[in-house]
C-alpha positions as CSV (number, residue, x, y, z in Angstrom):
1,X,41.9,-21.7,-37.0
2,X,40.0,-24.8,-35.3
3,X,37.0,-24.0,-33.1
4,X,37.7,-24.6,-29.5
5,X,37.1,-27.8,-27.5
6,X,34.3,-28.5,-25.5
7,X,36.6,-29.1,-22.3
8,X,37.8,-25.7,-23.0
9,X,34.0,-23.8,-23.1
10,X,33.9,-25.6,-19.7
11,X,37.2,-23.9,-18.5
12,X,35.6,-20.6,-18.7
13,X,32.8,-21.1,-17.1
14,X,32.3,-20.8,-13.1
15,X,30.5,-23.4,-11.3
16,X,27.9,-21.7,-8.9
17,X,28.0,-22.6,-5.4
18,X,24.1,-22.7,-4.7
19,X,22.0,-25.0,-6.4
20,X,19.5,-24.1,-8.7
21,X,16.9,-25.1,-5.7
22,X,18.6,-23.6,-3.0
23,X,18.5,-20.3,-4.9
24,X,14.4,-20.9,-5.8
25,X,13.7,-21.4,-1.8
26,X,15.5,-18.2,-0.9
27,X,13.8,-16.3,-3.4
28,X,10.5,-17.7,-2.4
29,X,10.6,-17.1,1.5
30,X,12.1,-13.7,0.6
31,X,9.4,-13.1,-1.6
32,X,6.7,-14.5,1.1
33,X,8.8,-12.6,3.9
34,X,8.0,-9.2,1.7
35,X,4.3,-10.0,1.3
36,X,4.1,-10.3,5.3
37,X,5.6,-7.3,5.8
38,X,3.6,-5.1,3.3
39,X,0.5,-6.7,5.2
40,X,1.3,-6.3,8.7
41,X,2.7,-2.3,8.1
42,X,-0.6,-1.5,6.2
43,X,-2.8,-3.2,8.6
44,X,-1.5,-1.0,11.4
45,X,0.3,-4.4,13.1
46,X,3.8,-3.3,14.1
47,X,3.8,-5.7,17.1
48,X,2.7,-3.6,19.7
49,X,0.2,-5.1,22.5
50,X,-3.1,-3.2,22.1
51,X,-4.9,-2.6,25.7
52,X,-7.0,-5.4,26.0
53,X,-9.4,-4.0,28.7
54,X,-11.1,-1.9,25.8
55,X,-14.5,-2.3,24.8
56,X,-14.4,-2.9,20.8
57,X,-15.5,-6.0,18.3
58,X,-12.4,-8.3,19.3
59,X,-12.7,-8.0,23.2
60,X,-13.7,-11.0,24.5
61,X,-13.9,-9.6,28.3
62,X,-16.9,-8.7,29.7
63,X,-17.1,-5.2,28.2
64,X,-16.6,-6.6,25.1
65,X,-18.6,-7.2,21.6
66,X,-16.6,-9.9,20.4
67,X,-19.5,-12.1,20.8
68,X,-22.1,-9.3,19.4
69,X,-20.0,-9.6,16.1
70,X,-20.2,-13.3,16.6
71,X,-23.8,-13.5,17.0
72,X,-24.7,-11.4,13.7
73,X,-22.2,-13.9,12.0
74,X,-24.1,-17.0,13.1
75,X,-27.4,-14.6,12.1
76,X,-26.4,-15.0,8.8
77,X,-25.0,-11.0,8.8
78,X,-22.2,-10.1,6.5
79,X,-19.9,-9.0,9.3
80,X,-16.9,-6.6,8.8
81,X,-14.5,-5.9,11.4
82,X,-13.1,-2.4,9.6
83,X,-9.5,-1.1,10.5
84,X,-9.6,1.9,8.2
85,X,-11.2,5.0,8.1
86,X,-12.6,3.8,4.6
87,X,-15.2,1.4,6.8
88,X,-17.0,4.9,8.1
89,X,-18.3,4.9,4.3
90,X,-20.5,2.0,4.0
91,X,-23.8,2.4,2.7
92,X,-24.6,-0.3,5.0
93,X,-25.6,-0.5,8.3
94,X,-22.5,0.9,10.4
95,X,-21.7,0.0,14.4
96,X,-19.7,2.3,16.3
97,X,-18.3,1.6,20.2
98,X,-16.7,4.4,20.8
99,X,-14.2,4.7,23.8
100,X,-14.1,5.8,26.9
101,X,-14.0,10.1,27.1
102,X,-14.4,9.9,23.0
103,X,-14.2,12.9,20.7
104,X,-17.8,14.4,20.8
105,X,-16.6,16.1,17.7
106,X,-15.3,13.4,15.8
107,X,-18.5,11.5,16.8
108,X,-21.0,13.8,15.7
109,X,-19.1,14.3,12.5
110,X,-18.7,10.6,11.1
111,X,-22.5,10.2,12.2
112,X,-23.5,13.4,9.9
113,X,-21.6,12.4,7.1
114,X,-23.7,9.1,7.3
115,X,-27.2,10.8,7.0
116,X,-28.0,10.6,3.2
117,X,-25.1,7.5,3.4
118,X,-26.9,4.3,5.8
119,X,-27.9,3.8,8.8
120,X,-25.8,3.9,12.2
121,X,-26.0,1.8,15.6
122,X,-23.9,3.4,18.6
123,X,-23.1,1.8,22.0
124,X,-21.9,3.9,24.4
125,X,-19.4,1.7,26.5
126,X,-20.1,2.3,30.4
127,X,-17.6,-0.3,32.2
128,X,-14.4,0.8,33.7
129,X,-12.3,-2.3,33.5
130,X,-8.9,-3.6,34.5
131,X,-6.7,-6.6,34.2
132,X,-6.1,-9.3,36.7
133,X,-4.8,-7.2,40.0
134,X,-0.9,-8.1,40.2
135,X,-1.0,-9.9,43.9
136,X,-3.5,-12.2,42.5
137,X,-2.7,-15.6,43.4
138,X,-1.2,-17.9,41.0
139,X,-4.3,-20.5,41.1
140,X,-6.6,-17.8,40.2
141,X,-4.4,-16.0,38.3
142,X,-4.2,-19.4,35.9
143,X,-8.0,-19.6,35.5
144,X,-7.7,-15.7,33.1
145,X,-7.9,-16.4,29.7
146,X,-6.7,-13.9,27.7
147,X,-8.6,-10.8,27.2
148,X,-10.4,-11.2,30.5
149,X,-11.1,-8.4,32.5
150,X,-12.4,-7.3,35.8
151,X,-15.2,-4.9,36.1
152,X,-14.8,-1.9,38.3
153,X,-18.0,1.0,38.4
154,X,-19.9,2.3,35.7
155,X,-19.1,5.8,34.7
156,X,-21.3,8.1,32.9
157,X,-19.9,9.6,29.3
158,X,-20.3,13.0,29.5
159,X,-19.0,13.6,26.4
160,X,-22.5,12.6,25.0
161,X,-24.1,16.0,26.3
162,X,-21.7,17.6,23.1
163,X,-22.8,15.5,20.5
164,X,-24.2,18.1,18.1
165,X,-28.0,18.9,17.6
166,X,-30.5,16.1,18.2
167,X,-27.8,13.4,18.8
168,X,-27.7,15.0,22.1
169,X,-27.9,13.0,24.9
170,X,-27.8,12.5,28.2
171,X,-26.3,9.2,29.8
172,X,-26.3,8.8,33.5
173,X,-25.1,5.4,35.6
174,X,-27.0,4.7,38.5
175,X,-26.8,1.4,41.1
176,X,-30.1,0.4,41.9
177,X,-30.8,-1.0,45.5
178,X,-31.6,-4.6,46.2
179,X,-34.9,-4.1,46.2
180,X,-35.1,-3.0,42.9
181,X,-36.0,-5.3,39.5
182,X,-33.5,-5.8,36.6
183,X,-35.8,-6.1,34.1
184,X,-36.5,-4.5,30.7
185,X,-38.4,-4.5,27.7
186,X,-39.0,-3.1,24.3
187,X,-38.5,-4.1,20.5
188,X,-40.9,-7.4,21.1
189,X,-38.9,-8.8,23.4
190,X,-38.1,-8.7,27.7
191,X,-35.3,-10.0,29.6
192,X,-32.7,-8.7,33.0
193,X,-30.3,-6.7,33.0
194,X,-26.6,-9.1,34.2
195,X,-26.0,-6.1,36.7
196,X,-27.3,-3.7,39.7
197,X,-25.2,-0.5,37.8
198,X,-27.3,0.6,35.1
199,X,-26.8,3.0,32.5
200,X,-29.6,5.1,31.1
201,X,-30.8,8.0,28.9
202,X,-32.9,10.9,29.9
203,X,-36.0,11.7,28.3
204,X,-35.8,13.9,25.1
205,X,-38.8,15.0,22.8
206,X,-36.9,14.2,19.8
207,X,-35.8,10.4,20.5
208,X,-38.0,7.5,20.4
209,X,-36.9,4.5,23.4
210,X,-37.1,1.3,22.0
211,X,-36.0,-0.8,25.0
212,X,-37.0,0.7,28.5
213,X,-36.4,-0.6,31.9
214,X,-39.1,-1.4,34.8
215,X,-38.5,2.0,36.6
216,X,-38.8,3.6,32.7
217,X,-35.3,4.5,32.1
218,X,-34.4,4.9,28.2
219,X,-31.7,1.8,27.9
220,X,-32.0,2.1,23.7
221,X,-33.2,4.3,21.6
222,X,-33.6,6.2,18.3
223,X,-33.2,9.4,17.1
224,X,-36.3,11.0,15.4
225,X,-35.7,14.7,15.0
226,X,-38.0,17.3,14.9
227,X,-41.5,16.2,13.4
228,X,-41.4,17.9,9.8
229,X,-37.9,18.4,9.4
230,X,-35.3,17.8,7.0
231,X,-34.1,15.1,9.1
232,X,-37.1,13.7,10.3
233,X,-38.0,13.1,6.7
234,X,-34.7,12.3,5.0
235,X,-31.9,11.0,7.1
236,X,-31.1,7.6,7.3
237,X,-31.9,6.3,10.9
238,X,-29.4,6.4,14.1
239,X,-29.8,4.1,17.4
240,X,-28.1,4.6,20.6
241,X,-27.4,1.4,22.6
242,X,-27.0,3.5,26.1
243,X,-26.6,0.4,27.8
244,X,-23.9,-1.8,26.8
245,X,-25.0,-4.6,28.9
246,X,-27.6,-5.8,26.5
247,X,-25.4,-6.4,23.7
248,X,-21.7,-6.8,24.8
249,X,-20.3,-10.4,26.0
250,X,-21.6,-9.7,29.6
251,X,-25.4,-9.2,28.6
252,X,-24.8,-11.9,25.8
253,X,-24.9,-14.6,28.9
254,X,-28.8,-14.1,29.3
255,X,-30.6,-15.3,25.5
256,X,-33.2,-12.6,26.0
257,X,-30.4,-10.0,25.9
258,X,-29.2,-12.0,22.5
259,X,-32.5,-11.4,20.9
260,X,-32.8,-7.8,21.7
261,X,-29.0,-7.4,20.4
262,X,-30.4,-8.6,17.4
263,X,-33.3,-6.6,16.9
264,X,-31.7,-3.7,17.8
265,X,-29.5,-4.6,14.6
266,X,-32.9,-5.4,12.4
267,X,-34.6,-2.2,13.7
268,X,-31.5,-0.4,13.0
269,X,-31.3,-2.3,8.9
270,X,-34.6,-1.0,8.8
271,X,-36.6,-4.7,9.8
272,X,-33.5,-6.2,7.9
273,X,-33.1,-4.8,4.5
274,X,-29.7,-4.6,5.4
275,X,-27.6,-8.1,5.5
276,X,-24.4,-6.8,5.9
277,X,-22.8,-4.9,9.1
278,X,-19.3,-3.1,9.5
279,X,-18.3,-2.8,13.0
280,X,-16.0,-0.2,13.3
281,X,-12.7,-0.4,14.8
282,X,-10.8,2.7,14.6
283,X,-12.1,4.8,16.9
284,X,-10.6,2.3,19.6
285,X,-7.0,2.4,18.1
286,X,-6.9,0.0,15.3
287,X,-7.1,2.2,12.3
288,X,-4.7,1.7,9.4
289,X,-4.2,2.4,5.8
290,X,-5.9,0.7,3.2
291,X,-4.0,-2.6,2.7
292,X,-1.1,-2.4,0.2
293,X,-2.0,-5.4,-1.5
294,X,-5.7,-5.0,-2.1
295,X,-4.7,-1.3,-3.8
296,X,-2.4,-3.2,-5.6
297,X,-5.0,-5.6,-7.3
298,X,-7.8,-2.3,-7.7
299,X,-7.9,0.3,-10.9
300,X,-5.9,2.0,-11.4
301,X,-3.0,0.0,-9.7
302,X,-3.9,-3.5,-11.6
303,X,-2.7,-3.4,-15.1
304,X,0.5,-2.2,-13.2
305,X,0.1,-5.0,-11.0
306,X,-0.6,-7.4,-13.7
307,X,2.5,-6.4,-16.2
308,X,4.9,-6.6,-12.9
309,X,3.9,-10.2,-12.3
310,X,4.1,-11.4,-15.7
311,X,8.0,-9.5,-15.9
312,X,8.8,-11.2,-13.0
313,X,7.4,-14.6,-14.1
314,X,9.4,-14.4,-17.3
315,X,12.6,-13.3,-15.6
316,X,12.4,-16.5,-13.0
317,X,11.5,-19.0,-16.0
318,X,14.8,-17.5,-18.0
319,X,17.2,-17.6,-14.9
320,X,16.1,-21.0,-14.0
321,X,16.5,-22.7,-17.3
322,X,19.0,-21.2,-18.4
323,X,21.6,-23.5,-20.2
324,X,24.5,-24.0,-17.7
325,X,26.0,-21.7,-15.1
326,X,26.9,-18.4,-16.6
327,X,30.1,-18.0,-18.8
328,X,33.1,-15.8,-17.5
329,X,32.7,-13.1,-19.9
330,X,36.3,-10.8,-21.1
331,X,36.7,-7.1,-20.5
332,X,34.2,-4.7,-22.3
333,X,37.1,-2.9,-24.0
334,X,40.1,-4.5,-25.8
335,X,43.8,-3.7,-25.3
336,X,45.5,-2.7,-28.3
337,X,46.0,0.4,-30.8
338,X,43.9,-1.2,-33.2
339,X,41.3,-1.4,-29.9
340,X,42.2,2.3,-29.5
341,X,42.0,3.8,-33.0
342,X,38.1,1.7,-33.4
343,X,36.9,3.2,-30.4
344,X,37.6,6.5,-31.4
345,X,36.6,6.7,-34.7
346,X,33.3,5.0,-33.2
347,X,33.2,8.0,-30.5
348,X,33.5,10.7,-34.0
349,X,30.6,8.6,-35.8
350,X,28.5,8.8,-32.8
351,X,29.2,12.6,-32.0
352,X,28.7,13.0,-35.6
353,X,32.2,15.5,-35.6
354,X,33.7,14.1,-39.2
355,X,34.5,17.8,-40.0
356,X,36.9,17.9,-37.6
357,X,39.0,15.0,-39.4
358,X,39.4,17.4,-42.3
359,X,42.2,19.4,-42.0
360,X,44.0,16.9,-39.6
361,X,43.9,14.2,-42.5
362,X,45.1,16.7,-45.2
363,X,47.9,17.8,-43.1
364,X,48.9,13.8,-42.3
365,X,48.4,13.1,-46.3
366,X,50.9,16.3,-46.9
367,X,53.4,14.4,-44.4
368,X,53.3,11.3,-46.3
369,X,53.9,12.6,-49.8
370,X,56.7,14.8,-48.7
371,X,58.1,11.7,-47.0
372,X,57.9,9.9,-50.3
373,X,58.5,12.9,-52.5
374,X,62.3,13.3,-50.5
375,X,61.1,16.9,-49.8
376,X,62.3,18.0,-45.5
377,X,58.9,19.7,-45.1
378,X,55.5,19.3,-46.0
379,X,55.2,22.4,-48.0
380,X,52.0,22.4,-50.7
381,X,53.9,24.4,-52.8
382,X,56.9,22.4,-52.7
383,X,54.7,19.1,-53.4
384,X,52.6,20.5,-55.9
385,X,56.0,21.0,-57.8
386,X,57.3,17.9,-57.0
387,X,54.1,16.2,-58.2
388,X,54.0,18.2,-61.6
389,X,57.3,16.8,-62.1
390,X,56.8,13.0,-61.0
391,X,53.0,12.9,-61.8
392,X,52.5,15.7,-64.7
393,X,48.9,14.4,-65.4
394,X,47.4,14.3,-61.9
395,X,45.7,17.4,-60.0
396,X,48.3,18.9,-57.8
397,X,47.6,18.6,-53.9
398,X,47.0,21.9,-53.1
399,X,43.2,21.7,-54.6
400,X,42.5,18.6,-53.9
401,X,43.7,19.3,-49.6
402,X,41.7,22.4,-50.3
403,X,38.7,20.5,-51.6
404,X,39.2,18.5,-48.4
405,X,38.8,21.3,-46.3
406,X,36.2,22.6,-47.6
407,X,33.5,20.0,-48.0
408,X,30.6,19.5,-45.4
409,X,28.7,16.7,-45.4
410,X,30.3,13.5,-44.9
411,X,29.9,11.8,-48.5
412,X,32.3,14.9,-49.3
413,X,35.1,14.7,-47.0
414,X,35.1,10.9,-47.9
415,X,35.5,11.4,-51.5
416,X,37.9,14.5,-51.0
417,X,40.0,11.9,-48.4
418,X,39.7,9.4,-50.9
419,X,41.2,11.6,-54.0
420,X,44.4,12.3,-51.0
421,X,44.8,8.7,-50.8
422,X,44.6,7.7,-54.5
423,X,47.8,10.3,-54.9
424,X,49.3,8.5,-52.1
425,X,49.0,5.0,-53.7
426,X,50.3,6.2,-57.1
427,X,53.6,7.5,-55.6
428,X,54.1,4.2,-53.9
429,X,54.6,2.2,-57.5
């Protein structure tokens, strides 16, 4: 039988209707388009507009610390803006602005946790702000950047009063009249304060000010403790900012208020044995889980990781350069009784059932020598007879059908079947 033709390999074989990089791109912007998507749903960015009047690290309005952050980066800080609750845990210096009417609770607690864990800088936010007002006109209206805000009063955080133990504090907002000064001083430096509406702490035996203004009000300050305490001895250090004006984007304007921002930070580090900063983020809505694709490249996840990259890599090299477009392949089982009778001696073999083709086979061998024995029925005594008259030397079929039945393992219902089929062949000369 000749081997078949080249022309007729070809006929079985389907041409594809993409080309080879058509199919590549797809797979690449899919692959990209997956990678997005991991990113954005573990970062916390599902599209939906956050309020951009808050006071946080990526405001740039005037309640804002987007040029704080800025600042320390220029400084030569390590800034982190953290999204995830993980952030709260870094042994180095930590910045919280918490929101308007924030979770006493929840503030006390991550502060407490950070005791034994690095020191913590809080600024209490004071500015009620707004958006552009809707029946602005459209030439003013055109000058807003984006994340510009309006300022409306100050309002004093009340929630400060429940901060547990000595974080206690008191913040109140005052206006002060026109005759009054706007200056301040404290940690080596003095400036003004951008604004009339000030916001201040009142005196408490166990804080320390660091930046007071000319009528004395507490603007920043630390907390000490009491003198021989656990804390005063052991925890790591925590500064209130208690006005935001000298370190958010309004207070930023003056350079004074830029040098205190930054020595509040130094004084915070400790006179700057800290060179990296984490801004916190979540407590004004922008907490998410840890990134999907950093897990993915961190113990325990990265041999995982690693073996899942290289499959991939060898399954795009082998469907790429593959030899030809792939060959119309024929139907898993074959027609036919040969077909048939194969498949289910393959389904005995595997179920390893060969004692059930025993006593089938012996009665099948006793059809076939009655058939060729001219007896009407396949009677074992009537062949045994008939075989002791044909065949006086061989061992009648009764024992050796018997033998059949009998045996066990498969090496002895072959032989047995084999003895059945010998007697067969010898009646068929």
């Amino acid at each position: 039988m000749s081997s078949p033709t080249a022309s007729a390999v070809a006929g079985t074989r389907r041409a594809s209707p993409f080309s080879r990089m058509t199919v590549l791109a797809v797979v690449f912007v899919g692959f990209l388009a997956f990678i997005a998507l991991l990113y954005f749903l573990s970062a916390g960015d599902t599209g939906e507009r956050k309020s951009t009047t808050a006071a946080h690290a990526s405001a740039t309005g005037l309640n804002g610390y987007a040029g704080f952050a800025r600042l320390l980066e220029k400084e030569g800080f390590d800034v982190e803006l953290s999204r995830t609750p993980g952030g709260l845990e870094t042994t180095d210096l930590l910045v919280l602005t918490p929101p308007m009417n924030a979770d006493a609770e929840e503030i006390g607690q991550i502060i407490a946790n950070r005791d034994y864990l690095g020191p913590t800088l809080v600024i209490l936010p004071k500015w009620q702000a707004s958006g552009p007002p809707n029946n602005l006109q459209s030439e003013s209206a055109d000058k807003f950047k984006d994340g510009w805000v309006q300022l409306g009063g100050g309002i004093e955080q009340t929630w400060a009063e429940d901060l547990p133990g000595v974080l206690s504090l008191n913040q109140e907002v005052e206006v002060l009249d026109e005759d009054a000064t706007l200056g301040w001083e404290g940690v080596e430096t003095a400036g003004e304060l951008p604004t009339r509406t000030i916001a201040y702490a009142e005196e408490n035996a166990l804080h320390s000010p660091l930046i007071t203004d000319d009528a004395g009000h507490t603007l920043a300050l630390s907390v000490l403790g009491e003198e021989g305490s656990e804390y005063y001895d052991d925890a790591h250090w925590t500064i209130f900012v208690v006005e935001p004006d000298l370190v958010n984007n309004y207070g930023l304007a003056k350079p004074e208020n830029a040098e205190a921002a930054l020595a509040l930070v130094r004084e915070a580090g400790y006179g700057g044995d800290y060179e990296s900063v984490t801004i916190d983020m979540t407590l004004n809505g922008f907490g998410g889980a840890d990134n999907l694709l950093t897990l993915a490249f961190r113990p325990p996840f990265l041999a995982a990781t690693l073996c899942l990259i290289l499959a991939m890599l060898i399954i795009g090299w082998r469907a790429f350069l593959r030899f030809g477009p792939a060959a119309v392949s024929g139907p898993e089982i074959a027609f036919g009784k040969k077909r048939l009778v194969s498949n289910g001696a393959g389904l005995i073999v595997r179920a390893n059932r060969f004692g059930l083709l025993a006593a089938p086979y012996a009665d099948l061998s006793a059809r076939r020598l009655a058939q060729r024995l001219g007896l009407t029925k396949p009677d074992p005594e009537a062949i045994d007879a008939a075989l002791a008259a044909r065949l006086p030397d061989e061992e009648p079929y009764s024992l050796r059908a018997e033998r059949l039945r009998e045996a066990q393992s498969p090496t002895d219902i072959l032989r047995a079947a084999q003895a059945l089929k010998e007697l067969e062949g010898k009646l068929a000369k």
